[in-house]
C-alpha positions as CSV (number, residue, x, y, z in Angstrom):
1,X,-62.6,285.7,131.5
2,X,-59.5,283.4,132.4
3,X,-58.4,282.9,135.6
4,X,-54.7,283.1,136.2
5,X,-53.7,279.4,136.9
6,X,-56.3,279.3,133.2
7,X,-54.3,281.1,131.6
8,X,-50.4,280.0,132.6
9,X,-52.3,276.0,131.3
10,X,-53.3,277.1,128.4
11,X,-50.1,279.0,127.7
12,X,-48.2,276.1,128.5
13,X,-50.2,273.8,126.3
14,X,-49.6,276.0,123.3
15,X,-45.6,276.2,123.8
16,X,-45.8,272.4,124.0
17,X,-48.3,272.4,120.7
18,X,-45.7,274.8,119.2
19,X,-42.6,272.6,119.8
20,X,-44.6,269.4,118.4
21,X,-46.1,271.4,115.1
22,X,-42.3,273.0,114.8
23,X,-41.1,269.1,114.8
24,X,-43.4,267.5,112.7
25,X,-43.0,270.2,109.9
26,X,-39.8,269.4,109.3
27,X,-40.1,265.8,109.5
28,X,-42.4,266.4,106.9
29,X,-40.3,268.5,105.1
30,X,-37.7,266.1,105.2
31,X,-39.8,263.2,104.2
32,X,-38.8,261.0,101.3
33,X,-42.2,260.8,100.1
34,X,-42.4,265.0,99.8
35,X,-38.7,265.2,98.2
36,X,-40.0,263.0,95.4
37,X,-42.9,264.8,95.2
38,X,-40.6,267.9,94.6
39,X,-37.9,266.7,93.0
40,X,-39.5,264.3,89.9
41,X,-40.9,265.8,86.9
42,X,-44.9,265.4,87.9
43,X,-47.8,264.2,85.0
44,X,-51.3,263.7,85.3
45,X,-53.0,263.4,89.1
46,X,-50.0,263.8,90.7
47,X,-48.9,267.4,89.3
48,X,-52.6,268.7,90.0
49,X,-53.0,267.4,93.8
50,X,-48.9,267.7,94.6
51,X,-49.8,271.6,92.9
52,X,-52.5,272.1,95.5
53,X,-50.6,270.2,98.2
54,X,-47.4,272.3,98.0
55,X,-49.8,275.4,98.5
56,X,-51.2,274.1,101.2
57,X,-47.5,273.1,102.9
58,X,-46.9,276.4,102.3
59,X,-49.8,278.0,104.2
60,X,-49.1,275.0,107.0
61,X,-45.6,277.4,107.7
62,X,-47.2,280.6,107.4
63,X,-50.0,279.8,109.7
64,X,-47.5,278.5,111.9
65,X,-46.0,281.6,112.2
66,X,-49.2,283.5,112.7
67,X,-49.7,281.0,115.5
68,X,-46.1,281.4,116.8
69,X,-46.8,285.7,116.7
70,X,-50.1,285.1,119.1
71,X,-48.3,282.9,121.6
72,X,-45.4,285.5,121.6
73,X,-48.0,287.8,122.4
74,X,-49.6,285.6,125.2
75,X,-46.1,285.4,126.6
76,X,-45.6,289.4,126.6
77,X,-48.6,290.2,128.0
78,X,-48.4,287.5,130.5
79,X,-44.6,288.7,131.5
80,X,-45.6,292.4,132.2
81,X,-46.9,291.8,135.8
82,X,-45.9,288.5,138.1
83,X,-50.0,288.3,139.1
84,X,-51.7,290.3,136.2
85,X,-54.7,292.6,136.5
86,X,-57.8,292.6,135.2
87,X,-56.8,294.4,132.0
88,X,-54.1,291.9,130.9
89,X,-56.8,289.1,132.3
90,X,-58.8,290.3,129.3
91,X,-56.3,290.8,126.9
92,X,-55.0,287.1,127.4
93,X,-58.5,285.5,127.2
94,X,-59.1,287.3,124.1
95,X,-55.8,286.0,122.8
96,X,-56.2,282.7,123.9
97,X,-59.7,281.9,123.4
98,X,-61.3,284.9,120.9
99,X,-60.4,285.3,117.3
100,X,-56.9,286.5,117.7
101,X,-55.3,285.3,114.8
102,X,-55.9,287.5,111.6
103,X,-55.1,285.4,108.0
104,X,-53.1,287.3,105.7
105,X,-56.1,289.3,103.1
106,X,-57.9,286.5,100.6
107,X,-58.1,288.1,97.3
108,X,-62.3,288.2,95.7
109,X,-62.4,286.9,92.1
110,X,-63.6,289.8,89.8
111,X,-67.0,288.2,89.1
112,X,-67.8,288.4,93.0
113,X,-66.9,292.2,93.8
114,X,-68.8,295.2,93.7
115,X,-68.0,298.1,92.1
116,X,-67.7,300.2,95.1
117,X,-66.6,296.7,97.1
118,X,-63.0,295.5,98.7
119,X,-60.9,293.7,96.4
120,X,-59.8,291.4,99.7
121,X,-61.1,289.8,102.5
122,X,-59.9,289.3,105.9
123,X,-60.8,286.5,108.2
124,X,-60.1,286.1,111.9
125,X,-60.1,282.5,114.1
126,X,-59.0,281.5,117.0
127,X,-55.8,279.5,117.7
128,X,-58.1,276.0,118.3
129,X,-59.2,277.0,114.8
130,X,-56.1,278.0,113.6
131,X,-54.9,274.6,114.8
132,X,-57.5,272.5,113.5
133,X,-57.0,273.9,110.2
134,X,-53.4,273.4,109.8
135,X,-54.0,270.0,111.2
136,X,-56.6,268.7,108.5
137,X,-54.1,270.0,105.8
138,X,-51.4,268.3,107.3
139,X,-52.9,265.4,107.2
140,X,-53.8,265.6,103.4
141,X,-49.9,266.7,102.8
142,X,-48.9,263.7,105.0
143,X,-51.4,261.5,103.3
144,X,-49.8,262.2,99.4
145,X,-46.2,261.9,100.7
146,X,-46.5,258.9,102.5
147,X,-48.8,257.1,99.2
148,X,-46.1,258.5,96.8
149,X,-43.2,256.8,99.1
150,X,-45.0,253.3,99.1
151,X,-44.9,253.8,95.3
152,X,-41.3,254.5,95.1
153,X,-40.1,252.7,97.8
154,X,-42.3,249.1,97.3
155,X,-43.6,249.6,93.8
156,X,-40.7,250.7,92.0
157,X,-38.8,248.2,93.3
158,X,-41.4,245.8,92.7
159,X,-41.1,246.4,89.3
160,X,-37.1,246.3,88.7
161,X,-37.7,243.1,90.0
162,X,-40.4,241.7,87.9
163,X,-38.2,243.5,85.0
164,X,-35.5,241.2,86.2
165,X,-37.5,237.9,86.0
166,X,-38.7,238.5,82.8
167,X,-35.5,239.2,81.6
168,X,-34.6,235.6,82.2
169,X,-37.7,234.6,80.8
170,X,-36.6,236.7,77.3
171,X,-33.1,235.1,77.8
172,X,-34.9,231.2,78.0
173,X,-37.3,232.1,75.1
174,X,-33.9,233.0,73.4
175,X,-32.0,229.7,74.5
176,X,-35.1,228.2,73.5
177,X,-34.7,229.3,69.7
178,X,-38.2,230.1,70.1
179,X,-37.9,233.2,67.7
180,X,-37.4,230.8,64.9
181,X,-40.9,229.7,64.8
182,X,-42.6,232.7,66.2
183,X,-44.1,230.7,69.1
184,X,-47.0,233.2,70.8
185,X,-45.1,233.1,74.1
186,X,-42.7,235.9,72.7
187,X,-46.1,238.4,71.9
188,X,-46.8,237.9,75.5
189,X,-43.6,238.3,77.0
190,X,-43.5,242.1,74.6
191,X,-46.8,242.7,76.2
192,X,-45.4,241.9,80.0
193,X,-42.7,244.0,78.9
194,X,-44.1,247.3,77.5
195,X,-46.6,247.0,80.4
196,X,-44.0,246.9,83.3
197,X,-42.3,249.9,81.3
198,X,-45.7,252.0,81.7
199,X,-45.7,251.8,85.4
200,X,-42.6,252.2,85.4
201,X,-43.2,255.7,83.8
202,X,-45.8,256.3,85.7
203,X,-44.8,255.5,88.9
204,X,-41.9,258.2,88.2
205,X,-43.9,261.0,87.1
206,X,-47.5,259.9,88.6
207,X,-47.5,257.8,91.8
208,X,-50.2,258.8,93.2
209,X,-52.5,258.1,89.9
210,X,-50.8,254.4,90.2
211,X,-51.5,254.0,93.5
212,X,-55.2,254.4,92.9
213,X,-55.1,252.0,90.7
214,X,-52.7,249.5,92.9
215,X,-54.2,250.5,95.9
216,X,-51.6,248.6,98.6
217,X,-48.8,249.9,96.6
218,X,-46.9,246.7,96.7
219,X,-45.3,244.4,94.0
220,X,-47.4,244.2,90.7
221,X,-48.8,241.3,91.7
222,X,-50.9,241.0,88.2
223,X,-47.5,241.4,86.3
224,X,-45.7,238.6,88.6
225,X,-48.8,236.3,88.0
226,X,-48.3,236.2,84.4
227,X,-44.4,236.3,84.5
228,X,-45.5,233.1,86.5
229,X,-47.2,231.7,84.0
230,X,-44.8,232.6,81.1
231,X,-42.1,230.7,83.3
232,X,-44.2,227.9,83.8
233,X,-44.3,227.3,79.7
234,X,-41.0,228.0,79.1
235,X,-40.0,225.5,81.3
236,X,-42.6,223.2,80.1
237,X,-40.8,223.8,76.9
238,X,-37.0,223.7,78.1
239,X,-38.5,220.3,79.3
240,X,-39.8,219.0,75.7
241,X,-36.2,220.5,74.3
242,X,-33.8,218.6,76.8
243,X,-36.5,215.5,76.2
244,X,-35.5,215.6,72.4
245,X,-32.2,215.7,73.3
246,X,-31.9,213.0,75.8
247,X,-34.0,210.9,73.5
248,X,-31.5,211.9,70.5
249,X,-28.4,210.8,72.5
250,X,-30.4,207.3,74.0
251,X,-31.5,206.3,70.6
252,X,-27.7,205.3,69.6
253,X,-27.9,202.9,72.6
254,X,-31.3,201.7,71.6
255,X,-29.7,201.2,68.5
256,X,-27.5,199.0,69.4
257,X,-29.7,197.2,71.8
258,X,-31.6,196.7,68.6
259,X,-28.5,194.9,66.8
260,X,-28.1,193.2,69.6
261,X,-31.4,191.7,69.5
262,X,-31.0,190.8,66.0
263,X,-27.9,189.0,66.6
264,X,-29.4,187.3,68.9
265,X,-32.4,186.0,66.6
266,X,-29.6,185.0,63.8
267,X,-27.8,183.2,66.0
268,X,-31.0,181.3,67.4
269,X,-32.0,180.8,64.3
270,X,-29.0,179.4,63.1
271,X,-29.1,176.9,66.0
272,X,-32.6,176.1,65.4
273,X,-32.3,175.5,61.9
274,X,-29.4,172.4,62.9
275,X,-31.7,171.1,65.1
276,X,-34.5,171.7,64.1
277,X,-36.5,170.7,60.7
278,X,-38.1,172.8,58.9
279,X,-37.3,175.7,61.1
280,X,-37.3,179.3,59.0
281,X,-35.5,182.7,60.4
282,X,-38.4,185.4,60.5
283,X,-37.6,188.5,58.7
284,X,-35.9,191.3,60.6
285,X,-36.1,194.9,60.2
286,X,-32.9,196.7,58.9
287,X,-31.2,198.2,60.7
288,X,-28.7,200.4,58.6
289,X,-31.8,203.1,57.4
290,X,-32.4,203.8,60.7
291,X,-28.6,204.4,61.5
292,X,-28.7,206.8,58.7
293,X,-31.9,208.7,59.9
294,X,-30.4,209.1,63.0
295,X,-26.9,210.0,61.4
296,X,-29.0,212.9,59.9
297,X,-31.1,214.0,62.9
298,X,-27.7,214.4,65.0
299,X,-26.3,216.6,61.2
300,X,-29.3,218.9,61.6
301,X,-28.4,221.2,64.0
302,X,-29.5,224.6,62.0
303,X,-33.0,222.9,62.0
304,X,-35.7,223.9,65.4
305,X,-35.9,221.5,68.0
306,X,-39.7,221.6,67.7
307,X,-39.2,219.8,64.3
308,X,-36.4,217.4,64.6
309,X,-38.9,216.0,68.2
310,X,-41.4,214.6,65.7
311,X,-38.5,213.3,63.7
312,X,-36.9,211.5,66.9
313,X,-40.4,210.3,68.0
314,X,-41.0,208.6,64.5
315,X,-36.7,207.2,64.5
316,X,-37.9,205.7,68.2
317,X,-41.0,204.2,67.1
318,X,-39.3,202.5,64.4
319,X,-36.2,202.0,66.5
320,X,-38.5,200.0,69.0
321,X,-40.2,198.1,66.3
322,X,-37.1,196.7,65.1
323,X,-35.8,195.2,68.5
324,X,-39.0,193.8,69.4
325,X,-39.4,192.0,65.8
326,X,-35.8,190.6,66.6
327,X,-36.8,189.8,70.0
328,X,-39.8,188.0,68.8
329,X,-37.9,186.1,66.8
330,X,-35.4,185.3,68.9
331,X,-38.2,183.9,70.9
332,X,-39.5,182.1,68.4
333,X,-36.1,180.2,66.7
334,X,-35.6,179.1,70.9
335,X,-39.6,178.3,71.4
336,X,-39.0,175.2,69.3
337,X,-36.1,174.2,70.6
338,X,-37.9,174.4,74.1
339,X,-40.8,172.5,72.8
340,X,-38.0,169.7,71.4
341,X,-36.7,169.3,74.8
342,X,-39.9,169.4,76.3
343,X,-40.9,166.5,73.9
344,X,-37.9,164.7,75.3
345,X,-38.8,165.2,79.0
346,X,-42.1,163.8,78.2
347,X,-41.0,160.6,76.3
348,X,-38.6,159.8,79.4
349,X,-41.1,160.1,81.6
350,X,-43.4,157.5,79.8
351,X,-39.9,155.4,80.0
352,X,-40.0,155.6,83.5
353,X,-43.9,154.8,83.7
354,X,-43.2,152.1,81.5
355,X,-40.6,150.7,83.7
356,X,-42.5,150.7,86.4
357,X,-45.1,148.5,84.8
358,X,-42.4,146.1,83.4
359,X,-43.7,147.0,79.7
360,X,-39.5,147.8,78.8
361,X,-39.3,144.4,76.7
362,X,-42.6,144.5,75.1
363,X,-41.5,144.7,71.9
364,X,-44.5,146.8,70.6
365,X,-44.4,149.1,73.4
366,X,-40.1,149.6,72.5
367,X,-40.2,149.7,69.6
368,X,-42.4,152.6,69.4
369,X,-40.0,154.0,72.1
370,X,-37.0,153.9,70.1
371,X,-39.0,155.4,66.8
372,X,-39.9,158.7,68.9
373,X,-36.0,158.8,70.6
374,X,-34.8,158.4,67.1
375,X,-36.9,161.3,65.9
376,X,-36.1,163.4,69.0
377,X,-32.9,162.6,69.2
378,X,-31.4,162.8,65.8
379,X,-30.8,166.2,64.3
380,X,-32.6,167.9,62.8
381,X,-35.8,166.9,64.7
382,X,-38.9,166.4,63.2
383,X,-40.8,168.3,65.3
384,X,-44.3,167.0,63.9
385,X,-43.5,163.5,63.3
386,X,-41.7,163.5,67.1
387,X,-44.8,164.8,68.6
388,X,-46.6,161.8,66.7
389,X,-44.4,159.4,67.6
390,X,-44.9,160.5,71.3
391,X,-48.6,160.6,71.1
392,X,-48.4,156.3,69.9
393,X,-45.4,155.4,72.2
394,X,-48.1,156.9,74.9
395,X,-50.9,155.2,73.6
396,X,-49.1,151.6,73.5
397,X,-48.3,152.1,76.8
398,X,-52.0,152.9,77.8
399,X,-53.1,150.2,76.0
400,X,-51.0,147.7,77.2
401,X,-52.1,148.1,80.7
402,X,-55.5,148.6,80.0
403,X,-55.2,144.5,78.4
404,X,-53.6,143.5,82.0
């Protein structure tokens, strides 16, 4: 049997376990995760466990009030006498510590009864058990709320926001014309699409069947991995479309750096062929076809980007071919103008070596002297004879001091 100071603790542990059970039910009533719960149409998981859940709440405040009608008692007893007696000793120890609190009659299924047996049972606990029982179901109530909350306040959300990416991925793909050729890109984005609309679904009417499956109830982190993915070849695609572009509008300036080149080549040519004998223009590519292809490429806007790139590879190829054949002979027309004046640099340095060995007014030696300036000098220059006459006005030279 309690003592008295046993029973005033005990008495003023349960009014301060009543005041903390009476907060925390409504709390939980009040919880975001249990007015989902209540409020959305339930499918699946969610409607069978929230079913048993709500029955359980339910007991949680009917319990409570069992356990609220035993302390009340505690208190009466304990409030009849300032220092009770040995009869209210007993009473209060079987309140507090024997089974005082009687459950409301549990019904026998059919199969279980005999004919001559109760239809209901009634059990008795203790408040400790009483306690301990409303706490384990609370915990399972608190559990379901709290894992339907993460779904609709992370998940959900989650969601809207990889709807809202691939939106601009659908809206690229659409910039992209990429309907027009049915690129495979489009089946994936559908399938992103109609799988984001599922848990969407689900995580409306069965959040707790989604969280098992996304256990941390955060973004859907699968979903955003391949939205990443798309992204990453659309814009390796935007980049190939803006590419063809760029390349359509530069090919007008290397256009004309082509006809630059050219009339560059004519011109050296021209040059070359005055001063030069012999001297031929190599053949240049023309140019006006490949104005016209590329008068054609910038006239086909209704056809796909993806075709007209091939077309603007093949127009710069071409494009490219034609400047450096100009260039090439451009190069070529000056080469022999260079190797003329070279040809001259070299015959007045022999001058000078001949001067220096007093050989000027040997008549073999200058004569052969004035042959190669005349052929170097007069246009248009003999470029084979010149380099002949060189190679003997050299060889007198050698000659003549070799005889010294």
């Amino acid at each position: 049997m309690l003592a008295i100071a046993e029973v005033d603790m005990a008495l003023a542990r349960l009014d301060a376990d009543r005041s903390e059970i009476s907060v925390n039910l409504v709390e939980l009533e009040d919880h975001p995760g249990v007015r989902f719960l209540n409020e959305v149409p339930l499918t699946g998981v969610s409607a069978d466990r929230w079913a048993v859940a709500r029955v359980r709440f339910a007991d949680i405040w009917a319990q409570f009030r069992l356990f609220e009608s035993v302390v009340a008692q505690v208190h009466a007893v304990r409030s009849r006498r300032g220092r009770p007696g040995q009869a209210e000793l007993a009473e209060l120890t079987r309140l507090l510590c024997g089974p005082s609190v009687v459950l409301a009659p549990q019904p026998i299924p059919l199969a279980e009864r005999d004919l001559i047996g109760p239809a209901a049972v009634s059990r008795s606990m203790t408040l400790a058990q009483l306690v301990a029982q409303m706490t384990a179901a609370y915990r399972e109530v608190v559990q379901l709320a709290s894992t339907a909350d993460a779904v609709a306040s992370a998940y959900l959300p989650g969601v809207d926001r990889a709807s809202a990416r691939l939106l601009e991925a659908r809206q690229l793909a659409a910039d992209l014309r990429l309907a027009d050729i049915g690129h495979p890109v489009l089946v994936r984005i559908d399938a992103v699409e109609r799988r984001l609309n599922t848990d969407r679904m689900l995580a409306m009417s069965d959040p707790l069947a989604l969280a098992q499956r996304q256990p941390d109830s955060s973004d859907p982190t699968v979903l955003n991995r391949e939205i990443d993915e798309l992204q990453a070849v659309l814009e390796e695609l935007r980049g190939r479309r803006d590419s063809v572009t760029a390349r359509l509008t530069g090919l007008t300036g290397e256009l004309d750096a082509a006809a630059t080149a050219e009339n560059e080549a004519r011109s050296a040519a021209a040059v070359t062929a005055a001063k030069i004998a012999g001297a031929t223009a190599s053949p240049l590519e023309p140019l006006a076809p490949l104005r016209d292809r590329l008068s054609h490429l910038h006239a086909s806007e209704e056809r796909h980007w993806t075709h007209v790139n091939d077309d603007v590879v093949a127009l710069a190829r071409d494009v490219e071919r034609a400047r450096s054949t100009a260039e090439t002979a451009r190069d070529n027309s000056l080469a022999l103008i260079d190797r003329r004046d070279e040809l001259r640099g070299r015959l007045d340095a022999y001058r000078a070596k001949g001067a220096r060995l007093r050989l000027s007014e040997d008549a073999t030696v200058d004569a052969r002297y004035r042959r190669a300036y005349e052929l170097l000098h007069t246009p248009p220059c003999d470029l084979a004879a010149a380099t002949r006459a060189l190679a003997e006005y050299q060889q007198a030279i050698t000659e003549k001091t070799a005889t010294r």
